[in-house]
N, C-alpha and C positions, 0 to 999 in steps of 0.2 A: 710210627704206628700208634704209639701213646698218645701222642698226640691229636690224632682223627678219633680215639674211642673217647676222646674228652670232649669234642666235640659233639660229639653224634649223643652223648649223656645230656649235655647242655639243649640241643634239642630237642632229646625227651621229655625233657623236664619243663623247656618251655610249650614243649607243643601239650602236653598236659595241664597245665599252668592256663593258657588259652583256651579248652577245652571246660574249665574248671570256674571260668572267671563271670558272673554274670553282668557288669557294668560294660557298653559295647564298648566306652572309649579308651577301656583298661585294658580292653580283648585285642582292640586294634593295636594300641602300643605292644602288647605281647606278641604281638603277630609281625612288629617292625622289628623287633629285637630276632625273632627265631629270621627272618631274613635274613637282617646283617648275618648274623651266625654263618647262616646255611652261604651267603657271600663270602665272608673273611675264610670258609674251608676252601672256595674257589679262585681264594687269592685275587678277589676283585679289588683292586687301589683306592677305592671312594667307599667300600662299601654302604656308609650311613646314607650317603648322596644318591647310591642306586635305588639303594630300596625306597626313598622317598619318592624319586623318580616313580617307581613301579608302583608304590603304594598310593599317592596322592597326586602321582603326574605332574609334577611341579620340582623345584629344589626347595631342599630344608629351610632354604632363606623369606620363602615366599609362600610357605605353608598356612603361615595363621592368616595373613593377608588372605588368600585365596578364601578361609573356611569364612572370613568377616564377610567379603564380597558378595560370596553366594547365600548368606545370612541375608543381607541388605537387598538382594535381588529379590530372595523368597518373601519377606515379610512385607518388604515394599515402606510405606509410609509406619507401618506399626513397630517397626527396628526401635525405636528410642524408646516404646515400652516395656520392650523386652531386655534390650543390651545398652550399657553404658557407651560413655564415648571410646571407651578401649576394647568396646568387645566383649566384655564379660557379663555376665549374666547381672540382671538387677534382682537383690533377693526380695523376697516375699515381705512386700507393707501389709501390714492388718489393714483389711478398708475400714474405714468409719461409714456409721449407718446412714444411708441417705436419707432416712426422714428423723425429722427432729417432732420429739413426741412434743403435744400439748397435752399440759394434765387435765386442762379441763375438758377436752375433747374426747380423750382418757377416759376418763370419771361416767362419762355421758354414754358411751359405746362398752359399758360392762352393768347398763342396767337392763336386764330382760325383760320382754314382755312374753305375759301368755294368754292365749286365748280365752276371752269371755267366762268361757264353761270352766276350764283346768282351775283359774285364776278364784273363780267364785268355790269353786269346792276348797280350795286351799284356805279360804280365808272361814269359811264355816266350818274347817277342818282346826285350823289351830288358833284365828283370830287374831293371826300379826303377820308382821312381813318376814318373809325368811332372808336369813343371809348367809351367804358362802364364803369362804377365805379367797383371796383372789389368787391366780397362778402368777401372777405378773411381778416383776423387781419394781415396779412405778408405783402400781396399785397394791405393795407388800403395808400399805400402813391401812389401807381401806377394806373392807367387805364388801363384796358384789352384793347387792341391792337387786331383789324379784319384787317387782311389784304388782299389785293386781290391776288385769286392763281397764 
């Protein structure tokens, strides 16, 4: 009798534990264990084997196989972007930027123009050209340059 309430605690504890867990892959493993459990109280002889069975429809032996296979079916051609040759996830490369700045293109594309009127009051207004600091890490040594049209 001691022995089944030791059980039946190990249960609660797991099935709270699974209730409890937010990561799904952690929640399934938690959920193979409260099987076995709830199997080894029914004296099944394979227990881990069952539950696989039940849980993945497969044996323990062919488990990761099967998760690769259906990997490779879903992504189709894009699999070796995602997963190594073993299966495991490829982590996160920093992309490098696909354009390659030219500074003088740069330099060219941060001088403004304004219209006739704006451009003319501005220069009867102060009598030189204005300049602004730039936002840019490229353009941090230069001033954006307004000039009049």
């Amino acid at each position: 009798m001691d022995k089944l309430v030791t059980i039946a605690r190990v249960l609660s504890r797991l099935e709270d534990a699974e209730r409890r867990e937010d990561n799904l892959w952690f929640q399934q493993d938690v959920r193979q264990a409260r099987t076995i459990v709830a199997l080894v109280m029914k004296n099944d002889p394979q227990p881990f084997v069952t539950s696989s069975y039940r849980i993945y429809a497969c044996h323990p032996d062919f488990v990761w196989a099967n998760i690769v296979t259906n990997r490779r079916a879903k992504l189709g051609d894009e699999y070796d972007l995602w997963y190594d040759s073993s299966g495991m996830m490829r982590p996160d490369v920093p992309k490098k930027p696909s354009i390659v700045f030219d500074e003088e293109a740069e330099r060219a594309t941060n001088v403004v123009m304004f219209p006739a009127r704006q451009s003319a009051a501005l220069e009867k207004k102060s009598g030189k050209l204005l300049e602004m600091p730039s936002a840019t890490q490229i353009e941090a040594r230069q001033s954006l340059r307004i000039l009049p049209a």
